[in-house]
LUMLOSE-589534 format. One record per residue: x, y, z of N, C-alpha, C, O in turn; residue in three letters. Coordinates in steps of 0.2 Angstrom, whole numbers, plus 5000, padded with zeros to 4 digits. Layout:
REM residues N
XYZXYZXYZXYZala...
***
This chain:
REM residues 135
504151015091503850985096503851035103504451055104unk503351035107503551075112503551025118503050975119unk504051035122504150975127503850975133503850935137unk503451035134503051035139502351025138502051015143unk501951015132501450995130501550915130501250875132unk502150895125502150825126502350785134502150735136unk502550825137502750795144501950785145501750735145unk501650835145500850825149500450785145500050755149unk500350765139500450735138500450655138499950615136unk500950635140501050565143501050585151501150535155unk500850635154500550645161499950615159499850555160unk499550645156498850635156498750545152498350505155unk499050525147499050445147499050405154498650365156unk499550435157499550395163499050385167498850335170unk498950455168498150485174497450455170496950445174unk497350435164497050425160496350495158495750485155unk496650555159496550645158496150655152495550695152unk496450625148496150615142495650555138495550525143unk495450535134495250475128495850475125496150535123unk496250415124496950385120496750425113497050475110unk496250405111496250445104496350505102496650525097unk496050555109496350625107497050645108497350705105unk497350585113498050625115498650605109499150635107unk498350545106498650525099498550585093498950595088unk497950605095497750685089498150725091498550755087unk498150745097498650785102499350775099499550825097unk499650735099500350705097500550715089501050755087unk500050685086500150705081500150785079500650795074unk499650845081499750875079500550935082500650995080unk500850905087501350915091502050895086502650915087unk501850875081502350825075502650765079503250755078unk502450745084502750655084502650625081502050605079unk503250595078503250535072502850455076502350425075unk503350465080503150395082503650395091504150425092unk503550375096503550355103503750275106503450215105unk504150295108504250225113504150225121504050265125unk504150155122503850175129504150105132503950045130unk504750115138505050085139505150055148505450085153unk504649995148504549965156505149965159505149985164unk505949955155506349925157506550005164506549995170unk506650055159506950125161506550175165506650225169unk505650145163505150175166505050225164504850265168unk505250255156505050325153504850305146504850245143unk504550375144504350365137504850425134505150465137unk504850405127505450425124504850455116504650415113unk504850535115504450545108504750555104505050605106unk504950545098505250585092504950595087504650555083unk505150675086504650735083504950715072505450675072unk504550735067504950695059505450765059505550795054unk505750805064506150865065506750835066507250855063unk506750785069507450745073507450735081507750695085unk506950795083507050855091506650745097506450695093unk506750745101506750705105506650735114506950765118unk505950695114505750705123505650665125505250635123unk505850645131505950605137505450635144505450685148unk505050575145504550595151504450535154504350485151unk504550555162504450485165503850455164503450495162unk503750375166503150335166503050315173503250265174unk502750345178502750365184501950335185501350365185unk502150265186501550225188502050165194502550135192unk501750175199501750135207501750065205501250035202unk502050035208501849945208501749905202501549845203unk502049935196502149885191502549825191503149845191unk502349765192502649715190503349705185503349735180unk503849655187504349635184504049615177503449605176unk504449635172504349625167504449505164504849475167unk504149495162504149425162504549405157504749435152unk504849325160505349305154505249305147505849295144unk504849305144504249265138503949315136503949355141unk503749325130503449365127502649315125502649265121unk502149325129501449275126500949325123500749385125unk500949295118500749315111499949335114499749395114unk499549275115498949285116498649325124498149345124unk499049335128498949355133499149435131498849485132unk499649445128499649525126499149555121499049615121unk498949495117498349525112497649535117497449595117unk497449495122496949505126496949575128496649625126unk497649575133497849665134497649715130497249765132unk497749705124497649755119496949755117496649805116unk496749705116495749715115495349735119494949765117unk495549715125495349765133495249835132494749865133unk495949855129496249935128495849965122495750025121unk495649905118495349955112494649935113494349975109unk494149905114493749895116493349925123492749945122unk493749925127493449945133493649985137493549995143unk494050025133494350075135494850075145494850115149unk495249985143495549985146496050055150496350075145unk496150085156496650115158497350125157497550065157unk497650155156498450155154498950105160499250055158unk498850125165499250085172498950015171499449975172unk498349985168498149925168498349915163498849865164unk498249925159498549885153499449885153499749835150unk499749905155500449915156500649865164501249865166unk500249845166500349805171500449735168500949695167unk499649725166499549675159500149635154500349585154unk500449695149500749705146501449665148501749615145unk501749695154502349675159502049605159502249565154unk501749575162501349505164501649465158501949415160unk501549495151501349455147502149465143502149445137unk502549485145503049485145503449555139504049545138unk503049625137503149655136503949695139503949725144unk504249695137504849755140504949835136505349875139unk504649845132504749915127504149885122503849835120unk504149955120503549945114503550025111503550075114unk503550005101503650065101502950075096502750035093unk502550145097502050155092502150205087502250265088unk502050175081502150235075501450245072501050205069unk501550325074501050355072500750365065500150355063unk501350375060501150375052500950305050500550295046unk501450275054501350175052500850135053500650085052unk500450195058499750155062499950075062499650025059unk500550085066500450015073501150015080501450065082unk501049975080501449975088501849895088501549845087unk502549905088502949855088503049845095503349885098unk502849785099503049755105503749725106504049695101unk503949725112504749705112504649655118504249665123unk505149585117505049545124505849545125506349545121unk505849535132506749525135507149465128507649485125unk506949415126507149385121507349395113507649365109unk506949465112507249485104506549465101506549465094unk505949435105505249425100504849495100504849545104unk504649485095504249565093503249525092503149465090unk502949575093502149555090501949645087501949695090unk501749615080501549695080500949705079500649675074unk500549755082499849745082499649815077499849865079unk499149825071498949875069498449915072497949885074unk498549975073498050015072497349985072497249965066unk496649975075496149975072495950015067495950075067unk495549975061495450015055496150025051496050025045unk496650025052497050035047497149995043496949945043unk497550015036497649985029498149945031498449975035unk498449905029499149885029499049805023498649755022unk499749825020499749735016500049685023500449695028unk499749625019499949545024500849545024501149545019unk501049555029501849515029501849445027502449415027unk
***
Protein backbone atom coordinates (compact mmCIF):
# COMPACT_ATOMS: atom_id res chain seq x y z
CA UNK A 1 0.00 0.00 0.00
CA UNK A 2 1.40 3.32 -0.68
CA UNK A 3 0.36 5.86 1.92
CA UNK A 4 0.31 8.62 0.17
CA UNK A 5 -2.06 7.48 -2.49
CA UNK A 6 -4.28 6.10 0.15
CA UNK A 7 -4.13 9.48 2.14
CA UNK A 8 -5.38 11.22 -1.17
CA UNK A 9 -7.54 9.06 -1.40
CA UNK A 10 -9.75 9.60 1.54
CA UNK A 11 -8.85 13.34 0.74
CA UNK A 12 -10.74 13.02 -2.27
CA UNK A 13 -13.86 10.98 -0.47
CA UNK A 14 -14.19 13.80 1.51
CA UNK A 15 -13.91 16.60 -1.14
CA UNK A 16 -16.16 14.19 -3.18
CA UNK A 17 -12.91 14.36 -6.23
CA UNK A 18 -13.79 11.30 -7.38
CA UNK A 19 -17.26 8.80 -7.96
CA UNK A 20 -17.02 6.26 -4.62
CA UNK A 21 -16.91 3.66 -7.16
CA UNK A 22 -13.71 4.40 -8.56
CA UNK A 23 -11.97 5.33 -5.31
CA UNK A 24 -13.17 1.92 -4.09
CA UNK A 25 -11.33 0.41 -7.45
CA UNK A 26 -8.59 2.77 -6.59
CA UNK A 27 -8.34 1.00 -2.97
CA UNK A 28 -8.59 -1.92 -4.01
CA UNK A 29 -6.00 -1.99 -6.50
CA UNK A 30 -3.75 -0.28 -3.61
CA UNK A 31 -4.30 -3.86 -1.78
CA UNK A 32 -6.80 -2.54 1.02
CA UNK A 33 -8.60 -5.35 2.45
CA UNK A 34 -10.96 -3.44 4.15
CA UNK A 35 -11.16 0.23 6.13
CA UNK A 36 -12.61 1.74 9.00
CA UNK A 37 -13.92 5.09 9.50
CA UNK A 38 -14.24 6.27 12.76
CA UNK A 39 -16.66 9.58 13.98
CA UNK A 40 -15.43 9.00 17.40
CA UNK A 41 -11.45 9.92 16.56
CA UNK A 42 -12.27 11.77 13.36
CA UNK A 43 -10.00 9.36 11.05
CA UNK A 44 -10.08 6.58 8.84
CA UNK A 45 -7.87 3.84 9.55
CA UNK A 46 -7.00 1.21 5.91
CA UNK A 47 -5.60 -2.06 6.28
CA UNK A 48 -3.66 -3.45 3.33
CA UNK A 49 -4.02 -8.28 3.19
CA UNK A 50 0.01 -7.31 3.89
CA UNK A 51 -0.66 -6.51 7.48
CA UNK A 52 0.81 -2.54 6.50
CA UNK A 53 -1.93 0.08 8.13
CA UNK A 54 -2.78 3.96 7.20
CA UNK A 55 -4.19 6.47 9.05
CA UNK A 56 -5.81 9.65 7.52
CA UNK A 57 -7.71 12.32 9.14
CA UNK A 58 -11.59 12.73 8.32
CA UNK A 59 -11.30 16.40 8.10
CA UNK A 60 -14.96 17.52 7.58
CA UNK A 61 -16.17 20.99 9.75
CA UNK A 62 -19.38 20.76 11.66
CA UNK A 63 -20.28 17.38 12.19
CA UNK A 64 -22.56 16.65 14.63
CA UNK A 65 -22.49 14.56 17.94
CA UNK A 66 -22.60 11.30 17.30
CA UNK A 67 -26.36 10.12 18.88
CA UNK A 68 -27.25 7.86 21.59
CA UNK A 69 -29.17 4.99 19.58
CA UNK A 70 -28.30 3.43 16.78
CA UNK A 71 -31.76 3.88 14.18
CA UNK A 72 -31.90 1.32 11.82
CA UNK A 73 -34.31 2.96 9.47
CA UNK A 74 -32.97 6.35 9.46
CA UNK A 75 -29.38 5.09 8.66
CA UNK A 76 -30.77 2.79 5.88
CA UNK A 77 -32.42 5.98 4.30
CA UNK A 78 -28.68 7.58 4.70
CA UNK A 79 -27.38 4.76 2.81
CA UNK A 80 -30.01 4.77 -0.16
CA UNK A 81 -29.33 8.56 -0.68
CA UNK A 82 -25.66 7.48 -1.08
CA UNK A 83 -26.28 4.68 -3.43
CA UNK A 84 -28.86 6.04 -5.31
CA UNK A 85 -28.26 9.65 -5.63
CA UNK A 86 -24.95 9.78 -5.30
CA UNK A 87 -25.21 11.42 -1.90
CA UNK A 88 -21.93 13.48 -0.91
CA UNK A 89 -19.48 11.98 1.63
CA UNK A 90 -19.81 15.04 4.37
CA UNK A 91 -23.65 14.44 4.06
CA UNK A 92 -23.98 11.29 4.41
CA UNK A 93 -21.67 11.21 7.42
CA UNK A 94 -23.56 13.93 9.09
CA UNK A 95 -26.64 11.75 8.52
CA UNK A 96 -24.99 8.69 9.58
CA UNK A 97 -23.74 10.60 13.18
CA UNK A 98 -27.74 11.79 13.35
CA UNK A 99 -28.67 8.31 13.21
CA UNK A 100 -26.41 7.28 15.61
CA UNK A 101 -23.56 5.71 13.68
CA UNK A 102 -19.98 5.93 15.80
CA UNK A 103 -17.57 3.87 13.47
CA UNK A 104 -18.20 1.76 10.60
CA UNK A 105 -16.04 -0.59 9.09
CA UNK A 106 -16.11 -1.56 5.09
CA UNK A 107 -14.70 -4.85 3.66
CA UNK A 108 -13.88 -4.64 0.45
CA UNK A 109 -13.51 -8.56 -0.43
CA UNK A 110 -16.77 -9.11 2.03
CA UNK A 111 -18.68 -6.45 -0.12
CA UNK A 112 -20.24 -4.90 2.84
CA UNK A 113 -19.93 -2.44 5.51
CA UNK A 114 -20.52 -3.16 9.33
CA UNK A 115 -22.03 -0.03 11.13
CA UNK A 116 -21.16 0.47 14.97
CA UNK A 117 -23.63 2.47 17.55
CA UNK A 118 -22.17 3.82 21.06
CA UNK A 119 -24.28 0.80 22.52
CA UNK A 120 -22.53 -2.42 20.88
CA UNK A 121 -25.54 -2.47 17.93
CA UNK A 122 -24.29 -3.25 14.67
CA UNK A 123 -26.50 -2.89 11.03
CA UNK A 124 -24.68 -4.51 8.28
CA UNK A 125 -25.52 -3.37 4.87
CA UNK A 126 -24.33 -5.19 1.66
CA UNK A 127 -22.71 -4.00 -1.07
CA UNK A 128 -25.36 -3.39 -4.07
CA UNK A 129 -25.31 -6.43 -6.34
CA UNK A 130 -23.50 -8.49 -4.15
CA UNK A 131 -23.78 -12.28 -3.38
CA UNK A 132 -24.17 -13.22 0.13
CA UNK A 133 -26.21 -16.08 1.99
CA UNK A 134 -29.21 -15.08 4.62
CA UNK A 135 -27.82 -14.76 8.31
Amino acid sequence: MNANTICELARLTISGGLPFPEIVGRLIAEGVEYYHVDYVRLQFAFYGADGGVVVAPLTIEGLPEVASQLDGPQLRAAILDSQQNSQPFFRFSERAMEAGVQAYYVFLRGKRVSYLGRNGDCHVEWFPGAQHKDE
